[in-house]
C-alpha positions in Angstrom: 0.0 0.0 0.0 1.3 3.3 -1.2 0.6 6.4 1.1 1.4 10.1 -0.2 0.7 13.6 0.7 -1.7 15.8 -1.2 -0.2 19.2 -0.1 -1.1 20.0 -3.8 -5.1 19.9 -4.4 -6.3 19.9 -7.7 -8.5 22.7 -8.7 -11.0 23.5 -10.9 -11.8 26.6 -13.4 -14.9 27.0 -15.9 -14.7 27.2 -19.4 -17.5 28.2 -21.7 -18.4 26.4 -25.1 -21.5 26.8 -27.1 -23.3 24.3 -26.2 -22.5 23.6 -22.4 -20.1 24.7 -20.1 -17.5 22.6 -18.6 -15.6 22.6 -15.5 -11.8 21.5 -15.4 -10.2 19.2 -13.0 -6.3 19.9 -13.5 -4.9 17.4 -11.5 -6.9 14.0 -11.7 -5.8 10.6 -11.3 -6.1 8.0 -14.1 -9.4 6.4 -13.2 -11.2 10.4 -13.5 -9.8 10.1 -17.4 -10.5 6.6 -17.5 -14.5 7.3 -16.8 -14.3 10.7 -19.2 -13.2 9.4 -22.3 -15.8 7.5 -24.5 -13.0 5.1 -26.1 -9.9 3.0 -24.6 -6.9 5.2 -23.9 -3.3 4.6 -23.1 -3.6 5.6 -18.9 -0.8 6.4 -16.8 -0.4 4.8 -13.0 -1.3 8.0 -11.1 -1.7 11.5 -11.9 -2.7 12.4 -15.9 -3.4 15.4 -17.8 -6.2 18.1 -16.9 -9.8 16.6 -18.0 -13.0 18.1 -18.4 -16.1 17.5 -17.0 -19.7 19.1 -16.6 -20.6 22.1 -15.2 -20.8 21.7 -11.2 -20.8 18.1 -11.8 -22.7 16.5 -9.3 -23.5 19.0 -7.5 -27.1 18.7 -5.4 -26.8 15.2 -5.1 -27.2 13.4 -1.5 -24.4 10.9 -1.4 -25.2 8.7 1.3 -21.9 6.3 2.2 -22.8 3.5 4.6 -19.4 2.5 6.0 -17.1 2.9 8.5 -17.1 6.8 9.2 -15.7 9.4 7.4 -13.3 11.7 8.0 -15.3 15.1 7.7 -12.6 17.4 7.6 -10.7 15.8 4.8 -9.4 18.5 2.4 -11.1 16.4 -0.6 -14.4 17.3 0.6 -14.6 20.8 0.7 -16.6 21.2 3.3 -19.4 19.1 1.9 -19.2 15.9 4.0 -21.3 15.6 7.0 -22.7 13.6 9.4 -26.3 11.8 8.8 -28.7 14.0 10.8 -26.2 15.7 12.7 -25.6 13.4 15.1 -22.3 12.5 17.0 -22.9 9.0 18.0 -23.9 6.6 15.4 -27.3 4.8 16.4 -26.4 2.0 13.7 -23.9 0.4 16.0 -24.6 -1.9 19.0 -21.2 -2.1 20.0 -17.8 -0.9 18.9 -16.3 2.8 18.1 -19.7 4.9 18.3 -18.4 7.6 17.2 -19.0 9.0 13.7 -15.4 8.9 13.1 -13.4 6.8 10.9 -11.1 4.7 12.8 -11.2 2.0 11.1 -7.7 0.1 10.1 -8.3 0.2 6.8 -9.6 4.0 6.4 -12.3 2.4 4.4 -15.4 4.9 4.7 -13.1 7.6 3.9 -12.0 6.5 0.8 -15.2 5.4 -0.5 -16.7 8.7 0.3 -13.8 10.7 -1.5 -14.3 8.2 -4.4 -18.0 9.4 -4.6 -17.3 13.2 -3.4 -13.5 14.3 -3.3 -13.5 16.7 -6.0 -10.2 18.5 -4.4 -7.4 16.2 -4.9 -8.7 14.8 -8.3 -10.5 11.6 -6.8 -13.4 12.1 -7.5 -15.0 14.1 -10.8 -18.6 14.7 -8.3 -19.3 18.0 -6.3 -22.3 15.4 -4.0 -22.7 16.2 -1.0 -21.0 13.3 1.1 -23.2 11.9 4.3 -21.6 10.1 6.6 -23.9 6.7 7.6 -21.4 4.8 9.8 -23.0 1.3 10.2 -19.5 -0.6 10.8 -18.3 -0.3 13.8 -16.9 -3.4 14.1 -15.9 -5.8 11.6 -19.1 -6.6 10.8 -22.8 -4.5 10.1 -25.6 -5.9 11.6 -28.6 -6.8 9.3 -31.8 -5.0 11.0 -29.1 -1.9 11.9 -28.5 -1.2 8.2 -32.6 -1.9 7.6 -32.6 1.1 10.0 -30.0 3.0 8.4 -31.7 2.8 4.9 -35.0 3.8 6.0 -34.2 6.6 7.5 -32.4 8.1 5.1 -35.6 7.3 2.6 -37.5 9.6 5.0 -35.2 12.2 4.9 -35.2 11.7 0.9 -38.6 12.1 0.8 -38.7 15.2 2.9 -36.3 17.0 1.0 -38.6 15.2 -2.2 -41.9 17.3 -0.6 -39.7 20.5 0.5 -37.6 20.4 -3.1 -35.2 23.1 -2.1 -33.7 24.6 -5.4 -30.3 23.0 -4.4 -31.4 19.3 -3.9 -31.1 17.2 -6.8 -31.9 13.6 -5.8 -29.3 10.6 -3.3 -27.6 8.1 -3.9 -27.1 5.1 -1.3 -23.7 3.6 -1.9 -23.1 0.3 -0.1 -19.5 -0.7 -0.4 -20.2 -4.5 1.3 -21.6 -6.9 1.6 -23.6 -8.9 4.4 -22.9 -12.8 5.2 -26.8 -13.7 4.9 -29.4 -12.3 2.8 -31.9 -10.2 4.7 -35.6 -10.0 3.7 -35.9 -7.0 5.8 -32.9 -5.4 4.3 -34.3 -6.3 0.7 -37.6 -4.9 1.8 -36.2 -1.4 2.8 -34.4 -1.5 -0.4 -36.9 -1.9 -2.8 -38.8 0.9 -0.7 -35.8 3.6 -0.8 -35.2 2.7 -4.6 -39.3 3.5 -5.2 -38.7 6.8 -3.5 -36.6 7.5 -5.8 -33.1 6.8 -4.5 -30.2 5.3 -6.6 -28.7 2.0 -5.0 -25.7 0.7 -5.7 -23.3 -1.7 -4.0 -20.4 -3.8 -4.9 -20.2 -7.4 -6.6 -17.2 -8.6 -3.8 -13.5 -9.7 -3.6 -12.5 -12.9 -3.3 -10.0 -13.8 -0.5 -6.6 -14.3 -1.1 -6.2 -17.4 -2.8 -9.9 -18.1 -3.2 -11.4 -17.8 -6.8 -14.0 -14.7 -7.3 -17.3 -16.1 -7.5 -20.9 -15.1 -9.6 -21.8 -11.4 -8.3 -25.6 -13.2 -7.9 -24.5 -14.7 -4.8 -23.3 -11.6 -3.1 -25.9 -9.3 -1.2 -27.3 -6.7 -1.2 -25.4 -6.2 -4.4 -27.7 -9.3 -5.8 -31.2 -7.5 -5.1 -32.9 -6.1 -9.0 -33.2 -2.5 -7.0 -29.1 -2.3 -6.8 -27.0 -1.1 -9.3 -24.2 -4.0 -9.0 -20.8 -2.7 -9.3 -17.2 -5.2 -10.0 -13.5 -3.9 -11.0 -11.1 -3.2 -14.0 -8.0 -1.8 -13.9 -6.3 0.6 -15.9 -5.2 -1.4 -18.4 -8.8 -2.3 -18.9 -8.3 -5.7 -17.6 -10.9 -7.4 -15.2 -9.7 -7.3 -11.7 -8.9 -11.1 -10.6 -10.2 -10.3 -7.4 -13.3 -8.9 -8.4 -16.6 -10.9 -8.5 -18.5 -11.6 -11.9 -21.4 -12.9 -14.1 -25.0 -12.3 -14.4 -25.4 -10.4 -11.3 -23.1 -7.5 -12.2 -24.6 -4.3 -13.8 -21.7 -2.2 -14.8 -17.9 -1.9 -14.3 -15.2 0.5 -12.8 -11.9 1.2 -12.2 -11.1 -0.2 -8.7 -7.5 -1.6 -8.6 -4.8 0.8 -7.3 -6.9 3.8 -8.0 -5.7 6.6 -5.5 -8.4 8.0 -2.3 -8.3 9.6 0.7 -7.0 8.3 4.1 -8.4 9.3 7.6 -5.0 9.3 9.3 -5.1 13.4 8.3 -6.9 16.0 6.6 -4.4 15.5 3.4 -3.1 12.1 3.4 -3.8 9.3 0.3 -3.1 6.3 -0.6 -3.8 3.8 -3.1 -6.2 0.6 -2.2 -8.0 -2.1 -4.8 -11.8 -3.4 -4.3 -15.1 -3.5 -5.8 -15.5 -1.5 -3.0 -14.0 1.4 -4.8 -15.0 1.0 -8.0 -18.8 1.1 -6.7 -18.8 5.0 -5.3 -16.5 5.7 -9.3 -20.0 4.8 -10.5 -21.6 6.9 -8.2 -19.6 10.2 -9.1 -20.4 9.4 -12.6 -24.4 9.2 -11.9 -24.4 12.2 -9.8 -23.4 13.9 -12.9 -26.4 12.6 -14.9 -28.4 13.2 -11.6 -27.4 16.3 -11.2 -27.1 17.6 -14.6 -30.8 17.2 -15.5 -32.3 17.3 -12.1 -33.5 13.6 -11.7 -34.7 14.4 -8.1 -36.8 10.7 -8.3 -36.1 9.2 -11.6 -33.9 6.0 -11.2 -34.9 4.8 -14.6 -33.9 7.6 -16.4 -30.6 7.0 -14.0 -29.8 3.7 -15.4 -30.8 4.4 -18.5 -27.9 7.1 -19.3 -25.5 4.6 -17.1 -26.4 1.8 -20.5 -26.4 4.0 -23.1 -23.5 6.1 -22.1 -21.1 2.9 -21.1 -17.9 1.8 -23.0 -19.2 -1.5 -24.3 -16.7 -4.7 -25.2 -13.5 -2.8 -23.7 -12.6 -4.7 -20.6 -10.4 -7.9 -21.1 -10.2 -10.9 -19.3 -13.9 -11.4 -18.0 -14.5 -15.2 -16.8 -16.3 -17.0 -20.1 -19.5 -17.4 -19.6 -22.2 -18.0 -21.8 -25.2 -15.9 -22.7 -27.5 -15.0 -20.0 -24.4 -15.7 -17.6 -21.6 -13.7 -19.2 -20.3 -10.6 -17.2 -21.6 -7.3 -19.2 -18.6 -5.9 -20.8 -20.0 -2.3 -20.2 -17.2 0.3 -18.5 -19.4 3.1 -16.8 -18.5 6.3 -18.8 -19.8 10.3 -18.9 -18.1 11.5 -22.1 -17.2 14.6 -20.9 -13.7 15.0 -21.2 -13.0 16.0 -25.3 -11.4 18.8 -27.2 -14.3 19.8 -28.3 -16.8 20.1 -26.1 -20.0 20.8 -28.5 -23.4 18.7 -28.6 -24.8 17.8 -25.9 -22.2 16.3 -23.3 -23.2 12.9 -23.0 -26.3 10.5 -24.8 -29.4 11.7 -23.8 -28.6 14.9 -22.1 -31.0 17.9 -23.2 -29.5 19.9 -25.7 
């Protein structure tokens, strides 16, 4: 594991075209271009050259990141992490580090939160808002705690969906686990958060060292129809060998050695591999569709850009399978970053 020190953030400017105006991240990392450029490019392994992106990209979007705790005052965010409701302790935890800090070995809700939000430092390509859910206190999340979790963030959804302040423009639930049994009662809150109108999405799984990745469709929640299900490349559009596969999966991201935040201090990094981080990529890229149109409540519309906007047949190395059961070959994608950025700026956006 790589750590390193991002004394210099990455900033952004605006530039104006005729058609739509784009913002400028100057100093992103590989996996930001990767997810840009509608067509498979020659990537470096850490920084690469400026890109461009939407206007406010993402901006207005609740990103809600179930996980360990974040580090709130990471300079990524920007001021535009915070805690779920407020609050201090987490009541999502029976036991453990109650705190709504991330003090977690593995800096894990950190990371995954400036995948989905971390704008400064060029980890992210999303201005979302980033809301700190911490259901891991321990190793493990209990079932009916995360039910708990997930329904009360569909009430607040659905408050702001009644209130519509100008800013809001929809959430997004990012679940960077998974949980050892399937949950009826977690499946049940899920379908009901995903009819409010929220985006799910979770991660396919890694397979442990020396264990073969399995099919994504055993893996939960990441298995339920409601979920956007989420596995790895890397950035020589490869499959991550890690990274579970098949029928179950929805889309792919970057997710091995991509570069995120840590919690040991407001600037520190490092570089990590998972599904786990490939899922939230996908979520900075659907807070721009999101955000960008104002889908406040319309998933479909969501998913539908995520399809028609994917890289399709890029990614080598997918497990064979056959028909039904084959792994889509579809790289998540916003085709923003172009010399010439005229038309709309991705299929289906209004003109």
């Amino acid at each position: 594991m790589t750590h390193m020190n991002d004394g210099e953030l990455s900033s952004s400017a605006l530039l104006h075209s005729k058609r739509w105006e784009t913002g400028l991240v100057r100093r992103p990392y590989w996996n930001l271009e990767m997810v840009t450029t509608p067509k498979k490019v020659t990537l470096g392994k850490g920084r690469v050259n400026p890109i461009r992106t939407v206007r406010g990209p993402g901006r207005g979007v609740n990103a809600y990141v179930l996980d360990t705790g974040i580090r709130l005052t990471h300079q990524v965010f920007m001021g535009r992490a915070s805690n779920f409701q407020n609050r201090t302790t987490t009541p999502y935890c029976r036991s453990g580090d109650l705190s709504m800090h991330d003090n977690s070995n593995t800096s894990h809700g950190t990371g995954v939160a400036s995948l989905i939000g971390g704008w400064n430092g060029g980890y992210s390509i999303s201005l979302a808002n980033v809301i700190n859910v911490k259901v891991f206190c321990e190793d493990e999340a209990e079932n009916s705690l995360v039910a708990k979790a997930i329904s009360d963030i569909t009430a607040e959804h659905r408050a702001f969906v009644q209130d519509r302040p100008s800013w809001f423009k929809g959430s997004i639930i990012n679940m960077s686990f998974g949980l050892p049994d399937h949950s009826p009662l977690v499946e049940r809150v899920v379908k009901e958060a995903s009819n409010a109108g929220i985006l799910m999405i979770a991660s396919a799984g890694n397979a442990e060292a020396g264990v073969p990745a399995e099919v994504a469709s055993a893996h939960f929640p990441c298995n339920i129809t409601e979920v956007i299900c989420v596995t790895s490349c890397n950035r020589t559009y490869g499959w991550s060998r890690f990274a579970n596969y098949g029928k179950g999966v929805d889309i792919i991201a970057p997710g091995e050695r991509v570069a995120l935040a840590h919690s040991a201090s407001d600037k520190m990094g490092w570089f990590q591999s998972g599904t786990s981080l490939a899922t939230p990529i996908v979520g900075s890229v659907l807070a721009n569709f999101m955000a960008y149109e104002g889908l406040v409540m319309d998933t479909k519309t969501v998913r539908k850009r995520m399809f028609d906007n994917a890289v399709k047949n890029v990614i080598g190395g997918l497990p064979k399978g056959r028909g039904k059961n084959r792994t889509p070959n579809l790289l998540v994608n916003i085709p923003t970053n172009r010399r010439n950025p005229r038309g709309p700026p991705y299929s289906g956006a209004p003109s």
